[in-house]
N, C-alpha and C positions, 0 to 999 in steps of 0.2 A: 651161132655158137657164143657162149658166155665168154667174154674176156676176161682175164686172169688178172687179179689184179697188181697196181702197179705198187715194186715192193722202196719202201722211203725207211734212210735210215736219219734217225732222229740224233744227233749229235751233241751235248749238252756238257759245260763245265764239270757238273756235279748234280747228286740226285738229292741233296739236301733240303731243307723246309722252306725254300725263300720262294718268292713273287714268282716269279720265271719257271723254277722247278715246278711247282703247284701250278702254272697255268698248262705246262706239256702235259703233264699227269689227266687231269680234265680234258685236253684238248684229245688225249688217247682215248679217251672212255668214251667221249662219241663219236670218233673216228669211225666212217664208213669202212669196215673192214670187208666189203665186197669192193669196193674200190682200189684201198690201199691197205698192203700188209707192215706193216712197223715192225722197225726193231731201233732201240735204243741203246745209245752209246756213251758213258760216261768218260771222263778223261780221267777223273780220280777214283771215289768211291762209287758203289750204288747207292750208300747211303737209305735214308729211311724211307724216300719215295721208290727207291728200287723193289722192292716187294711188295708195295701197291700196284707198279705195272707189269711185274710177273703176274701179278693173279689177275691181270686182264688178258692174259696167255699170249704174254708180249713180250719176246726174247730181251731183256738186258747183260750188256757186256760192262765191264769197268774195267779200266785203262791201267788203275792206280797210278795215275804220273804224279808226281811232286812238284806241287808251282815255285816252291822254295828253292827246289835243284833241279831245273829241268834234262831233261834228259831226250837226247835225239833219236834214241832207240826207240821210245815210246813213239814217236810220228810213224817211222816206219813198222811198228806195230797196226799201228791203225791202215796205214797204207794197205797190210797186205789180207787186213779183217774188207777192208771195203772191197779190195779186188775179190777177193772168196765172195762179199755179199751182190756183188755189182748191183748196188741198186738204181731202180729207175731216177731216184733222186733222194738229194741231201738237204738237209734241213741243218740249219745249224742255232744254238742258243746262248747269246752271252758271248764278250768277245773272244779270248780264248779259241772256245770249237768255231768260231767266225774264220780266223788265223787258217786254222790247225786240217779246218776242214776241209777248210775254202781251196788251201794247198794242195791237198792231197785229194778234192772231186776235182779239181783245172789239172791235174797231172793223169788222172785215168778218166776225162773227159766226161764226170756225170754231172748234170746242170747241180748248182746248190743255189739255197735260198738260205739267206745271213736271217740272224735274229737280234734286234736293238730292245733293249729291256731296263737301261739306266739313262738320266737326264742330264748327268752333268761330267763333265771330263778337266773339270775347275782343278788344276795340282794340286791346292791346296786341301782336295779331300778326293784324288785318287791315286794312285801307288802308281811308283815312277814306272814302275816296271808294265804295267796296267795301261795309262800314257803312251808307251814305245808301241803298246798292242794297238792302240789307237789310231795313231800315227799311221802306222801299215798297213790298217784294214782301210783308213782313209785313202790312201794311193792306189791302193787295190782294188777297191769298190767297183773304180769304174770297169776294171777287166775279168772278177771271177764269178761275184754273184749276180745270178742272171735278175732276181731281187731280196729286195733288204726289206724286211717287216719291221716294225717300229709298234710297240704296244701304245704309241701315244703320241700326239702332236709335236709335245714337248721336248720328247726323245729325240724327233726327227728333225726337227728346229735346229738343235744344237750339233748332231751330229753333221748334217751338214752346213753347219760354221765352223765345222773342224776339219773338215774337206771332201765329206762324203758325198756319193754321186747322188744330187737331190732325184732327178729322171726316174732310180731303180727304186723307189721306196713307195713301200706301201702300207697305210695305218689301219692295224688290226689290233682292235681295245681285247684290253682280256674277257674271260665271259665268267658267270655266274651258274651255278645249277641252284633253280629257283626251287626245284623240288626237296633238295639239301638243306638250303639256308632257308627259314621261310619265320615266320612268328611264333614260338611256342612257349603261349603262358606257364605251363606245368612244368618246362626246365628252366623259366626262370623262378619260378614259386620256391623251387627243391635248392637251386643253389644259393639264392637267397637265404635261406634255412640255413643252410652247410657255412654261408657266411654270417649270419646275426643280423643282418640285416634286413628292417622292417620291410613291406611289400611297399609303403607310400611314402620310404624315405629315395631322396633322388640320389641315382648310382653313376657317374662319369665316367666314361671310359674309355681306355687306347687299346688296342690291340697292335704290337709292335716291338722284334725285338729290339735288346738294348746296345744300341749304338749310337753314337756321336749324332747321326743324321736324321732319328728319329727326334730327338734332341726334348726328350724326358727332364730335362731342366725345366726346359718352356712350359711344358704341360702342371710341373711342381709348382710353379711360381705361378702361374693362372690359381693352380687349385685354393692358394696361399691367398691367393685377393679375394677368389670365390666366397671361402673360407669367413670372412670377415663378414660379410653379407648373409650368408648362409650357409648355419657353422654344422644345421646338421647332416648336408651332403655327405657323401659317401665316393670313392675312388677308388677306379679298379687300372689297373696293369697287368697286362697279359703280352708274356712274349719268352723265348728264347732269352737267360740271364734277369730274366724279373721276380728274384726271390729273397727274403731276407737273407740270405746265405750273402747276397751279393753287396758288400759293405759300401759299394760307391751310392747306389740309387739309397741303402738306406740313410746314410751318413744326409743326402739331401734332405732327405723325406722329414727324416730328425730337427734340422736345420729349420723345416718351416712347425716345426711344429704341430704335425701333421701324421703322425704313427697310426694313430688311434682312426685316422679317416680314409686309411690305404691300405688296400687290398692287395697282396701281389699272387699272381697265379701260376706262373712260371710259365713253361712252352706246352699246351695243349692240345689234344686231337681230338676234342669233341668241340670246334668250335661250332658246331649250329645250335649246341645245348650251353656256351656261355654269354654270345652276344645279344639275345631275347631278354639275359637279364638286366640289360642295361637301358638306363631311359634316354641316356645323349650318348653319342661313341662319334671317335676321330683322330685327326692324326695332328700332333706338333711339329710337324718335320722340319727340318731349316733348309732343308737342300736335296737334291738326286733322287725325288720320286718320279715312277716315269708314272707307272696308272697303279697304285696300292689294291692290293685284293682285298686288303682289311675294311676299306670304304664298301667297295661293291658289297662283299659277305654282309656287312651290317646291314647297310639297308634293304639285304634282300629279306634280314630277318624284320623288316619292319620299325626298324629302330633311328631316328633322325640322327643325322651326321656333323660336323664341323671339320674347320680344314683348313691348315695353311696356304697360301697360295703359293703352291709346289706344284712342277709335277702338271698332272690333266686331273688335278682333285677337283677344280673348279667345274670341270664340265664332268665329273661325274658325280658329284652332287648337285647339278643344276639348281633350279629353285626350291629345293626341296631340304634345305639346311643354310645353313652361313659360311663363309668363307673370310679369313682373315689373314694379314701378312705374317712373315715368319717373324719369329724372333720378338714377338710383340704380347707377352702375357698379359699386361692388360684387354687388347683387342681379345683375346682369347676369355678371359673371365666376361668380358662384357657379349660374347656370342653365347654363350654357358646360359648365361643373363635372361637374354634375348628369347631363347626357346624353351627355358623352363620354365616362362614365367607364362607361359602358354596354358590355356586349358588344358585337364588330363585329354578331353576330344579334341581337343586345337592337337596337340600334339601325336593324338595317335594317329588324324586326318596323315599331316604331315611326316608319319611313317607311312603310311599305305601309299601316298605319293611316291615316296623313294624308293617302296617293291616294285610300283610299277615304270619307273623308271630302269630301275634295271630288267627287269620283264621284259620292256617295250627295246631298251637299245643296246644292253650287253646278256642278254640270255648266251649260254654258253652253248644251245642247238646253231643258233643266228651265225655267233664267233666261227665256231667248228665246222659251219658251210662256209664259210670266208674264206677260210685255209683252204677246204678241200678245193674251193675254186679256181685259188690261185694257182696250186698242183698242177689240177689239171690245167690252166693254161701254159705256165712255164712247162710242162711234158711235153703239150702237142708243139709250143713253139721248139721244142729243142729235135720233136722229130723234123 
C-alpha cells in the first residue's frame, strides 16, 4: 500500500522578496509532493511570494501579526491552526517562526526544524528587540529543535558563539534552478537597447536591495576609481529602493560624478532576463550575508562574480571570480580591473566555469534532496 504522505508546515516571518523567502519558494517547487504535503504559514503578510505558492496548489495562511506591537493572541492563533493541521512536522524560517514556532510544536509535541538565514547578531546592525529573539532561541536550541539548518558556514559559526546548540545544526547552501538562470544573449541584446547602452561597452553590476548592509556607498566609490581608468564603463543597480525617486543613492551617485554611468532598475521579476546583460556582477556588502542568491543567480547565468569577503560568498564564487574585503573600494575597482581586462574568451571561459559550479554544487534538485532527507530522518527519529 502507498504511504500517505507526510504533511510539514512550513512556518516563515513573512512571504516578501528577500534571500530566505525566495529560497522556500524554490525549495516548494521541487518539493517531492508524494512524499511530503506543505502548507505555509506566514506571521505577517503573504506578501508577493504568497501567490507564487498558491499556484503550486500550496495552501498559504497569514497571520497579519505586527512586529512593532506584538500581540499574544496571534501565538495562540497559530497554536490552534497547528492543532487543526497536526502536522507531521514543522519547519521554521528566520528567527521569529524559530521563537514562535518552536514554542508552539514543543507544546503539542510535533518535532520542528529551526531555520538560520543571517550571519551576524553584531548590535550594532541588529534591532534590540531582534537580539532578545536571539538570546532565547540560543537557550532553547538545545531543548526544542530537533535540528537547526543554517544556509551557510558563516551563519553557523557565529550563531553558535552566541550559544547555539553546535551538535543540532546542519549546513544546507541554497540552490539554483539552472534551467531558470542560465546565459541568454537575446535579453541581454534587448535590454541593452532599452538602456543605450552599446553591446562592447562594459556593464558592472549589483543586484541588491538598498540597505545599509549591502552598503552601495562601497560599490559608488569603487565605480568612482574605476571611472578614472575607464571612463566609458557603464553601472547597473537593481534592487528594492534603487531608483532615482530615491534621493539618498542619488545624492551619492551625483557626488561622484557619476549620473550619466548609472543605471538604476528598481526591484524586478524578470531577473533571468536582466543579469545575462551584464559582463561583471557582485555584491559590496559590509556585513550579515549568510549565502546571497544574487551571486548564485548570476553566475548560473554565466556571468563572472566579485565579492566582499562576507558571508559564504568566498566559497560560492570559488575560483571562478575575485573576492575582496569589505569596505575597501579601492580593492574592489582593482577586482573590476583584474577581470575585465581579460579576453572577451578569457572571460566568458570564466562564466561557464561559474554555471558549472553552481550546476555541480548548489543545483536546487541536489538542495531540495537535502531537505527532503533530513525530513525524513528527524520523522522516523521522532517515531
Amino acid at each position: 500500500m502507498k504511504r500517505a504522505p507526510f504533511t510539514i508546515v512550513f512556518l516563515i516571518t513573512d512571504l516578501e522578496t528577500g534571500g530566505a523567502e525566495i529560497m522556500l519558494y524554490r525549495l516548494l517547487a521541487h518539493l517531492d509532493r508524494e512524499k511530503f504535503e506543505p502548507t505555509v504559514i506566514s506571521l505577517r503578510r503573504a506578501g508577493p511570494l504568497g501567490e507564487k505558492i498558491c499556484a503550486l496548489n500550496i495552501p498559504v495562511l497569514a497571520l497579519g501579526m505586527d512586529p512593532d506591537h506584538p500581540n499574544p493572541f496571534a501565538w495562540f492563533k497559530l497554536l490552534r491552526i497547528l492543532k487543526h493541521i497536526h502536522p507531521s512536522l514543522i519547519q521554521t524560517w528566520m528567527y521569529h517562526s524559530d521563537l514562535l514556532g518552536g514554542l508552539a510544536g514543543f507544546i503539542i509535541r510535533i518535532p520542528v526544524i529551526w531555520g538560520i538565514h543571517n550571519s551576524t547578531t553584531d548590535p550594532a546592525h541588529t534591532r534590540r528587540r531582534t537580539l532578545i529573539i536571539v538570546r532565547l532561541c540560543a537557550f532553547l536550541s538545545r531543548l526544542i529543535p530537533a535540528k537547526i539548518i543554517s544556509c551557510s558556514e558563516r551563519a553557523c559559526q557565529v550563531h553558535v558563539q552566541a550559544g547555539y546548540a553546535r551538535e543540532k545544526f546542519v549546513i544546507i547552501p541554497n540552490g539554483f534552478d539552472i534551467t531558470e538562470f542560465k546565459p541568454d544573449p537575446d535579453a541581454a541584446k534587448n535590454l541593452r537597447l532599452q538602456m543605450g547602452i552599446e553591446p562592447t561597452v562594459s556593464l558592472i553590476g549589483m543586484v541588491a536591495r538598498y540597505d545599509p548592509q549591502k552598503d552601495h556607498a562601497n560599490f559608488i566609490r569603487a565605480a568612482q576609481i574605476y571611472h578614472q581608468t575607464s571612463p566609458q564603463t557603464h553601472f547597473l543597480l537593481c534592487g528594492e529602493g534603487l531608483t532615482w525617486q530615491n534621493t539618498s543613492i542619488g545624492a551619492e551617485i551625483d557626488a561622484a560624478g557619476l549620473r550619466s554611468q548609472f543605471h538604476l532598475l528598481g526591484r524586478r521579476i524578470d531577473m533571468p532576463t536582466v543579469y545575462p546583460v551584464l559582463s561583471l556582477h557582485g555584491l559590496s556588502s559590509a556585513y550579515g550575508e549568510a549565502f546571497p542568491n544574487a551571486l548564485g543567480e548570476a553566475m548560473a547565468c554565466g556571468v563572472p562574480c566579485f565579492a566582499t569577503d562576507v558571508g559564504d560568498c568566498s566559497f560560492i564564487i570559488g575560483d571562478t571570480g575575485l573576492v575582496v574585503p569589505p569596505k575597501d573600494s579601492q580593492a574592489l575597482a582593482d577586482a573590476w580591473e583584474q577581470i575585465l581586462c581579460l579576453s572577451a574568451e578569457e572571460r566568458l571561459t570564466l562564466g561557464e566555469r561559474a554555471r558549472q559550479r553552481i550546476q555541480q554544487l548548489f543545483s536546487i534538485a541536489q538542495v531540495a534532496w537535502r531537505y527532503e532527507e533530513l525530513y525524513e530522518q528527524v520523522l522516523q527519529g521522532n517515531r
